[in-house]
PAZAPA-4460 file (N, C-alpha, C; in steps of 0.05 Angstrom, whole numbers, plus 32768, in hexadecimal, padded with zeros to 4 digits):
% residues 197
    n_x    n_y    n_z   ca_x   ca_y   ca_z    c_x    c_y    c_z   seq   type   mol
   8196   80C0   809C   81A9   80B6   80B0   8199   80AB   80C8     1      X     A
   8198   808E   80CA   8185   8086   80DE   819E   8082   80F8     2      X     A
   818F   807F   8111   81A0   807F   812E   819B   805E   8137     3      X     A
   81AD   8055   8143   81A9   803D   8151   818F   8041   816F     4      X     A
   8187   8033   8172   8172   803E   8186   8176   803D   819D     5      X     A
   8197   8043   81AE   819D   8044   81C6   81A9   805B   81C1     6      X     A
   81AE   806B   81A1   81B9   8080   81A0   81B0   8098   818E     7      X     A
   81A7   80AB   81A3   8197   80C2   819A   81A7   80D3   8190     8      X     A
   819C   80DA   816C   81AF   80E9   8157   81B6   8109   8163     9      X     A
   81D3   810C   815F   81D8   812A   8169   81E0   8130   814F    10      X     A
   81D5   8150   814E   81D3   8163   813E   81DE   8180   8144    11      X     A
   8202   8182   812B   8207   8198   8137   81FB   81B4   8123    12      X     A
   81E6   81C3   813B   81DC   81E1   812A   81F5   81F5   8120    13      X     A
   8205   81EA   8111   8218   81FD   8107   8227   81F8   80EF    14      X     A
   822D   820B   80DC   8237   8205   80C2   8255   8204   80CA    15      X     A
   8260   820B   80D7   8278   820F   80E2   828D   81FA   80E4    16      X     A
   829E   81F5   80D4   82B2   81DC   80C7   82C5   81D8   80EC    17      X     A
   82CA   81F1   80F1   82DC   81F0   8109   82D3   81DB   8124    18      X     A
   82B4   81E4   8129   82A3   81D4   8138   829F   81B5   8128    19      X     A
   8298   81B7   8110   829B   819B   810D   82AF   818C   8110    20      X     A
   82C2   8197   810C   82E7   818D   810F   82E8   817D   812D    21      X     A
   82DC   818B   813B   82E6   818F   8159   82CD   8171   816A    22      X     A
   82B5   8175   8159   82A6   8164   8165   82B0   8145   8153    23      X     A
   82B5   8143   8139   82BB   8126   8131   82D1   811E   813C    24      X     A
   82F0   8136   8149   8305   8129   8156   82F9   811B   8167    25      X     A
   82EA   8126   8178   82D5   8113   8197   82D1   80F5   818D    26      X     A
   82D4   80F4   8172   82BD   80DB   8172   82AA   80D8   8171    27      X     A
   8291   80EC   816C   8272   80EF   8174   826A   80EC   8152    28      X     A
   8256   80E6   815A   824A   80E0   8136   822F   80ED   812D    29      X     A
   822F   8106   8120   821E   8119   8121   821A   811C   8110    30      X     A
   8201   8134   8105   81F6   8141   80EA   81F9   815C   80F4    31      X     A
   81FC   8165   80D8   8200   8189   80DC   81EF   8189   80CE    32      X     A
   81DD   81A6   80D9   81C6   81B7   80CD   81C8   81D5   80E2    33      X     A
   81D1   81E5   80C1   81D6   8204   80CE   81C0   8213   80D5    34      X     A
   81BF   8219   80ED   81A4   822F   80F1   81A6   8249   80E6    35      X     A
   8197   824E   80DB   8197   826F   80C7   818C   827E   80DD    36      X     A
   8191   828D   80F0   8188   82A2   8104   818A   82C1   80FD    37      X     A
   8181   82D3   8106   8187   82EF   8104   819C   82F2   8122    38      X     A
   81B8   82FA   8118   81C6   82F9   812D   81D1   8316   8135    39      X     A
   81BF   8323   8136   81C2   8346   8134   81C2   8349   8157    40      X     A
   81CD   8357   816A   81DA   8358   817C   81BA   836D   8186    41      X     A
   81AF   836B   81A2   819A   837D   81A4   81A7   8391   81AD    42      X     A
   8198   83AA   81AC   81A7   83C2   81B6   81B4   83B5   81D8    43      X     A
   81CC   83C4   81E0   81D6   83B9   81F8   81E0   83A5   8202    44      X     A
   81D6   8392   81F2   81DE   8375   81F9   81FE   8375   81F9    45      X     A
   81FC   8362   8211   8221   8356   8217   822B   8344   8206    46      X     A
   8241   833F   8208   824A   8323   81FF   823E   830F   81FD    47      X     A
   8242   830B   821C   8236   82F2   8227   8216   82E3   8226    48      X     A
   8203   82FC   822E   81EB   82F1   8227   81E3   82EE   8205    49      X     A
   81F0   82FE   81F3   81E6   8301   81D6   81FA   82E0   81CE    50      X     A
   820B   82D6   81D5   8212   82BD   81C5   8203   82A9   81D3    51      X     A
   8205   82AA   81EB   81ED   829A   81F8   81CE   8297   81E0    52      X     A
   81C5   82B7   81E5   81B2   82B2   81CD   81AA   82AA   81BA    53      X     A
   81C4   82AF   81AF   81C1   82A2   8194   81CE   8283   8194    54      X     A
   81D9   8279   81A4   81D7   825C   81A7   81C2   8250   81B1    55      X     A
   81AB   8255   81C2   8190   8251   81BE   8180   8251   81AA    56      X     A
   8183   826C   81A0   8176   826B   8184   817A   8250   8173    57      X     A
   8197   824D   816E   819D   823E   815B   8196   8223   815F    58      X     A
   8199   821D   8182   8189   8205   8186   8178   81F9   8184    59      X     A
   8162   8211   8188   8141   820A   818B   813F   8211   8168    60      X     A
   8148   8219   8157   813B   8210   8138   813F   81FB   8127    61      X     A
   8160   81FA   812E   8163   81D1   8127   8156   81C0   813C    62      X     A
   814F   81C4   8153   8142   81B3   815B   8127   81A9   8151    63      X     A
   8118   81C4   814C   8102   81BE   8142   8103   81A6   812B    64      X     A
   8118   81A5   811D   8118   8198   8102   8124   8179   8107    65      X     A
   812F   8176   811D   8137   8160   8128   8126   8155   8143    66      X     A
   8106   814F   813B   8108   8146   815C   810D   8130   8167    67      X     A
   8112   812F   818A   811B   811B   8190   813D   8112   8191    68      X     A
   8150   8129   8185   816C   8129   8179   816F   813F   818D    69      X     A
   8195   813B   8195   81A1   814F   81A9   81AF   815F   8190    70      X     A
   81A6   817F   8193   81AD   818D   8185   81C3   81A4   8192    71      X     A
   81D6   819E   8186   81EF   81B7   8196   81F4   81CA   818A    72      X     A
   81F4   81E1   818D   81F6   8207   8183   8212   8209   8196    73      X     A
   8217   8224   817C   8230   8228   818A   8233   824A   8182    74      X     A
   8235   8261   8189   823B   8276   8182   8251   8289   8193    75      X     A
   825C   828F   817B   827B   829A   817E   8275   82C4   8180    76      X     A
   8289   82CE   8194   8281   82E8   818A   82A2   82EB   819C    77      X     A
   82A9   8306   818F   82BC   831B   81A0   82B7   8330   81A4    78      X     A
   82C3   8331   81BF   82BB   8349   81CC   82D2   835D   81D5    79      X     A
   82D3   8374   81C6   82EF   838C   81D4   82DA   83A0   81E9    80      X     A
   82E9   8394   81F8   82DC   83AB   8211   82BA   83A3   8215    81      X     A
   82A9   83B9   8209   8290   83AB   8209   827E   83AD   81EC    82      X     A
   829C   83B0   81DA   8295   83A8   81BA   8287   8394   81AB    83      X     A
   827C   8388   81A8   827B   836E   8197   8282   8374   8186    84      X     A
   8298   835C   8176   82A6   8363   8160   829E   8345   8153    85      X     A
   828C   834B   8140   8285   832B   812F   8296   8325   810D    86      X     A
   8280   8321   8103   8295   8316   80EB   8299   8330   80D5    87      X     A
   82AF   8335   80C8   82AF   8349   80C6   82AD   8340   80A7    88      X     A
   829B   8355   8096   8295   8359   807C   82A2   8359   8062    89      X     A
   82BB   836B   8063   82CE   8368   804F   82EE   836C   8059    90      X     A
   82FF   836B   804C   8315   8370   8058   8323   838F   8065    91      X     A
   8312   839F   805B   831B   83BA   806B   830C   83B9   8087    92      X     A
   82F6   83A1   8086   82EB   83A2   80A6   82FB   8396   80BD    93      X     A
   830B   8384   80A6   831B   8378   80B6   832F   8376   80BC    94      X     A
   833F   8387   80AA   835A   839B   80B0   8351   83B0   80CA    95      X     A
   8340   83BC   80CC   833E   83CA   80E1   8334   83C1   80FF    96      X     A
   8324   83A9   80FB   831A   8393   8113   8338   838D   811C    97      X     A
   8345   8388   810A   8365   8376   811A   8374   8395   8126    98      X     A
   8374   83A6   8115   838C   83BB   8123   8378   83CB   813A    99      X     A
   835E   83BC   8143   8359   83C6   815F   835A   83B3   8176   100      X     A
   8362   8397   8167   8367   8387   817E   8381   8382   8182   101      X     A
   8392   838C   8178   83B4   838D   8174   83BF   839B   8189   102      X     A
   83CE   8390   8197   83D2   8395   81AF   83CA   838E   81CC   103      X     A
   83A9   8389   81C3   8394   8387   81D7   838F   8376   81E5   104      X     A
   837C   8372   81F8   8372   8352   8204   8354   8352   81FD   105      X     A
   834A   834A   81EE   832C   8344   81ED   831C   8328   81FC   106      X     A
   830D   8325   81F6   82FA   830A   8202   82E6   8301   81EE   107      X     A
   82E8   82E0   81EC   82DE   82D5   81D4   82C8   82C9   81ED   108      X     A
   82AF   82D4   81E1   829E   82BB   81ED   8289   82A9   81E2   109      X     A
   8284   829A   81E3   8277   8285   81DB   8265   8274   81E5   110      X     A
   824D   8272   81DE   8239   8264   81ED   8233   8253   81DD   111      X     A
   8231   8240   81EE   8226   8220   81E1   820C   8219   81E8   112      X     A
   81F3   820B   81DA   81E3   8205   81E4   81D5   81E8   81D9   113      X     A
   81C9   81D9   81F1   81C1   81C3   81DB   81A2   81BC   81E2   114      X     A
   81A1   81B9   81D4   8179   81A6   81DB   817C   818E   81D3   115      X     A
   8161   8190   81DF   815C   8167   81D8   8153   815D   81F9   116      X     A
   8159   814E   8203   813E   8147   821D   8148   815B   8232   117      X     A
   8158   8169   8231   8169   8181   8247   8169   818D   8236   118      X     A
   816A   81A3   823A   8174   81C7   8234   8187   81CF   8243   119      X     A
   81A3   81D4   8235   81B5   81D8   8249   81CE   81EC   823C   120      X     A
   81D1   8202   8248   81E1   8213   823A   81F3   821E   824F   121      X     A
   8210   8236   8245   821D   823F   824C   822A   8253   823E   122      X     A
   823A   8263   824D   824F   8271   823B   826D   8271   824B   123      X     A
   827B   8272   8238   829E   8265   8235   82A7   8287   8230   124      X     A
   82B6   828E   8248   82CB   82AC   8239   82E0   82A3   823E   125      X     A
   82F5   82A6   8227   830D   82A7   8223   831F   82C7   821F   126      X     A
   8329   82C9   8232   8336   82E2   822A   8351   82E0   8215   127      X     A
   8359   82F3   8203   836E   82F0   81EB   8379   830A   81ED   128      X     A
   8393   8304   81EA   83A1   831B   81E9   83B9   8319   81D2   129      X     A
   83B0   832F   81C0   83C5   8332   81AA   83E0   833F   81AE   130      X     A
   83F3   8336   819C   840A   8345   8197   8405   8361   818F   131      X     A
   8411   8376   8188   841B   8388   8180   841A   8381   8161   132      X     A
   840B   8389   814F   840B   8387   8135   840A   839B   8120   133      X     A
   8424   8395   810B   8426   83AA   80F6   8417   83B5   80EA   134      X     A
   840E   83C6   80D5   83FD   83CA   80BD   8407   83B6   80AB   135      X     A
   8429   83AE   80A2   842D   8399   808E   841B   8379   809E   136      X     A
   841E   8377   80B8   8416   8359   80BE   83FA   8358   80BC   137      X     A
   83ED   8368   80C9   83C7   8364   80C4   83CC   836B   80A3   138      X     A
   83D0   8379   8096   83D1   8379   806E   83CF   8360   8069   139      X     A
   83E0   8350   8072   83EE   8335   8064   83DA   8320   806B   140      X     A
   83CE   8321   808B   83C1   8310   8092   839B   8308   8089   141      X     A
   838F   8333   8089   8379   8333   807D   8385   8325   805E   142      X     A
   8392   8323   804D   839A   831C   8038   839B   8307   8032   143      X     A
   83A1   82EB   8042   839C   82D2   8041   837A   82D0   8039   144      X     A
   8373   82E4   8048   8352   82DF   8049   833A   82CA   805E   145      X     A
   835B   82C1   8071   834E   82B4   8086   833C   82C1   809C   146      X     A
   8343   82E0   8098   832F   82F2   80B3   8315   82F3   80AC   147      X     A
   8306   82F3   808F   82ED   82F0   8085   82DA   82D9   8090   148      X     A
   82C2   82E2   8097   82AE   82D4   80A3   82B9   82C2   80C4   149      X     A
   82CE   82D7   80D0   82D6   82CE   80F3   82CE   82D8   8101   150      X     A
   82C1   82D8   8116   82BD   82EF   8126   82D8   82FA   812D   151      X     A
   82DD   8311   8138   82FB   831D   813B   8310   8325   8120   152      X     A
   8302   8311   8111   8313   8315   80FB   8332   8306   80FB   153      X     A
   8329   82EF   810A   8348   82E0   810F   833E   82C0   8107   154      X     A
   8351   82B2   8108   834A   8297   810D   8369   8289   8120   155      X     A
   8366   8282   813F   837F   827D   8148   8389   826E   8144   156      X     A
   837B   8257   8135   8389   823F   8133   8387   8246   8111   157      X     A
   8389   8248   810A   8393   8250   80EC   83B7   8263   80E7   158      X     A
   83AD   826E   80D2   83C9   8283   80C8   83BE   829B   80E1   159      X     A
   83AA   82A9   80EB   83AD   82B6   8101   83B8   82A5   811D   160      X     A
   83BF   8295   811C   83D1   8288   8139   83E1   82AA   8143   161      X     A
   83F2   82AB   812E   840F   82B9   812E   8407   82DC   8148   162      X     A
   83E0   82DB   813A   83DC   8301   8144   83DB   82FC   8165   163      X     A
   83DE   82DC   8172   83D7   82D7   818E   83E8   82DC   81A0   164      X     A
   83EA   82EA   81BA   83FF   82EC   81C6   83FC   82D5   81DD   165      X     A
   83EB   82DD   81E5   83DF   82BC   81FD   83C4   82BF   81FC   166      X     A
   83B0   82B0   820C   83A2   82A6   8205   839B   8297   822F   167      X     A
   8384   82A5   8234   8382   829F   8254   8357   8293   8256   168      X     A
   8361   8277   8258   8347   8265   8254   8340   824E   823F   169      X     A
   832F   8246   8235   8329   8237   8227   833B   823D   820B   170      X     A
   834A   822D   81FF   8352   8235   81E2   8345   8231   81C9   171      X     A
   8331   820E   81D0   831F   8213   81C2   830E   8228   81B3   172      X     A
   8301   822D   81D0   82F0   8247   81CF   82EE   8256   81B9   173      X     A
   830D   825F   81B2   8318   8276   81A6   8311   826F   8186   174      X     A
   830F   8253   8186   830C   8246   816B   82EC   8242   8166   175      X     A
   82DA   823E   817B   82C1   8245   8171   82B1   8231   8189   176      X     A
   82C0   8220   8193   82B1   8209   81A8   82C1   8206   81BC   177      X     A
   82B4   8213   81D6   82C5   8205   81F3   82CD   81EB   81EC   178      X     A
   82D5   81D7   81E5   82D2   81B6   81EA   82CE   81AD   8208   179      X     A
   82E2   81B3   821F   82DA   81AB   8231   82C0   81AD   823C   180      X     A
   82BB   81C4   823E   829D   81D9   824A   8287   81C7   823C   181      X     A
   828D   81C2   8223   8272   81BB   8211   826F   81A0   8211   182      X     A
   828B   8188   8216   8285   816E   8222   8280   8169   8237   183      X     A
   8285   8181   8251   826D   817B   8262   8258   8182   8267   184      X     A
   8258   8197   8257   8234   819C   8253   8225   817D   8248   185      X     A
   8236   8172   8231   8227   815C   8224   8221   814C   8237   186      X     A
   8236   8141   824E   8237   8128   825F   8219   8130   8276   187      X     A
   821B   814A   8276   8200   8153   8297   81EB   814C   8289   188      X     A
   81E8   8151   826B   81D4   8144   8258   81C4   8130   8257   189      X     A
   81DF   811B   8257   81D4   8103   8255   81E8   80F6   8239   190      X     A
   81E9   8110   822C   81EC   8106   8209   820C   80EE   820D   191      X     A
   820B   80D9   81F9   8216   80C2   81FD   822A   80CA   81EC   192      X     A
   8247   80D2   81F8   8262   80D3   81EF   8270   80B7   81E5   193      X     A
   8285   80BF   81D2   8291   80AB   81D0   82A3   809A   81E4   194      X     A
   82A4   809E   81FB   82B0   8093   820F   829A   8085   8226   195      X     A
   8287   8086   821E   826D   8080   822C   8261   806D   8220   196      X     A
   8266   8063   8208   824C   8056   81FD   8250   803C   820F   197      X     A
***
């Protein structure tokens, strides 16, 4: 994939269909290459700095493989209280991940990061607060099989919409990419939007 030479190739570090969704609506014209990281939480670590981290991480190893290219990371985590709650394993993980956020308000946060001639990162919290949910409704919903490989074990903009009660901040977010947060991270950049060229 060669670049026109007033336009430096962006590269999104993530296998993640949702984030790609979200960056081709923009209009931006990119390559995906997933960074394989160890995304194991260090003892203690918060929310906030561990997705931060690992959207660094993810930055600086596709970058390596792209130089000269703006590379954007994105990592998703939930947090109950001072839980991290990531992607959950099989469906009894995730029958029980949902009937502890049922009821509850948690916080999705997400850090974005990009390289390329700036280094420039952040983190996005969205707080979420669920309905009140049955044992028949989380059954039915782990059952679709949409809670597998989510953090939280939801997807909001999917068949989990319904577990949302409101939703206070970014909505994106909740889906895996601030959009706002992360097109202005792109613009302090430099990186050339589709409304810019």
């Amino acid at each position: 994939m060669h670049t026109h030479a007033d336009q430096t190739l962006l590269v999104l570090a993530s296998g993640s269909p949702r984030r790609k969704d979200f960056l081709s609506q923009l209009g931006l014209t990119f390559t995906v290459s997933a960074a394989d990281i160890d995304e194991t939480p260090r003892p203690g670590e918060e929310a906030g700095p561990y997705v931060l981290r690992l959207a660094r991480e993810k930055a600086a190893v596709v970058a390596s493989r792209y130089p000269g290219a703006w590379v954007l990371a994105a990592d998703t985590t939930v947090a109950l209280g001072s839980e991290l709650l990531g992607k959950p394993q099989d469906p009894a993980e995730a029958r029980a991940m949902l009937g502890r956020l049922s009821g509850k308000t948690h916080d999705v946060h997400t850090g974005v990061a990009l390289a390329g001639r700036h280094e420039e990162a952040l983190v996005v919290r969205t707080r979420v607060t669920f309905r009140e949910l049955s044992a028949a409704e989380i059954a039915w919903y782990v059952g679709t099989g949409e809670p597998v490989d989510r953090a939280g074990a939801y997807a909001i903009q999917g068949k989990g919409g319904f577990l949302v009660a409101s939703v206070d901040g970014s909505p994106t977010n909740v889906v895996g990419l601030p959009l706002g947060e992360t097109l202005a991270l792109m613009e302090r950049a430099g990186v050339p939007l589709a409304w810019k060229r």
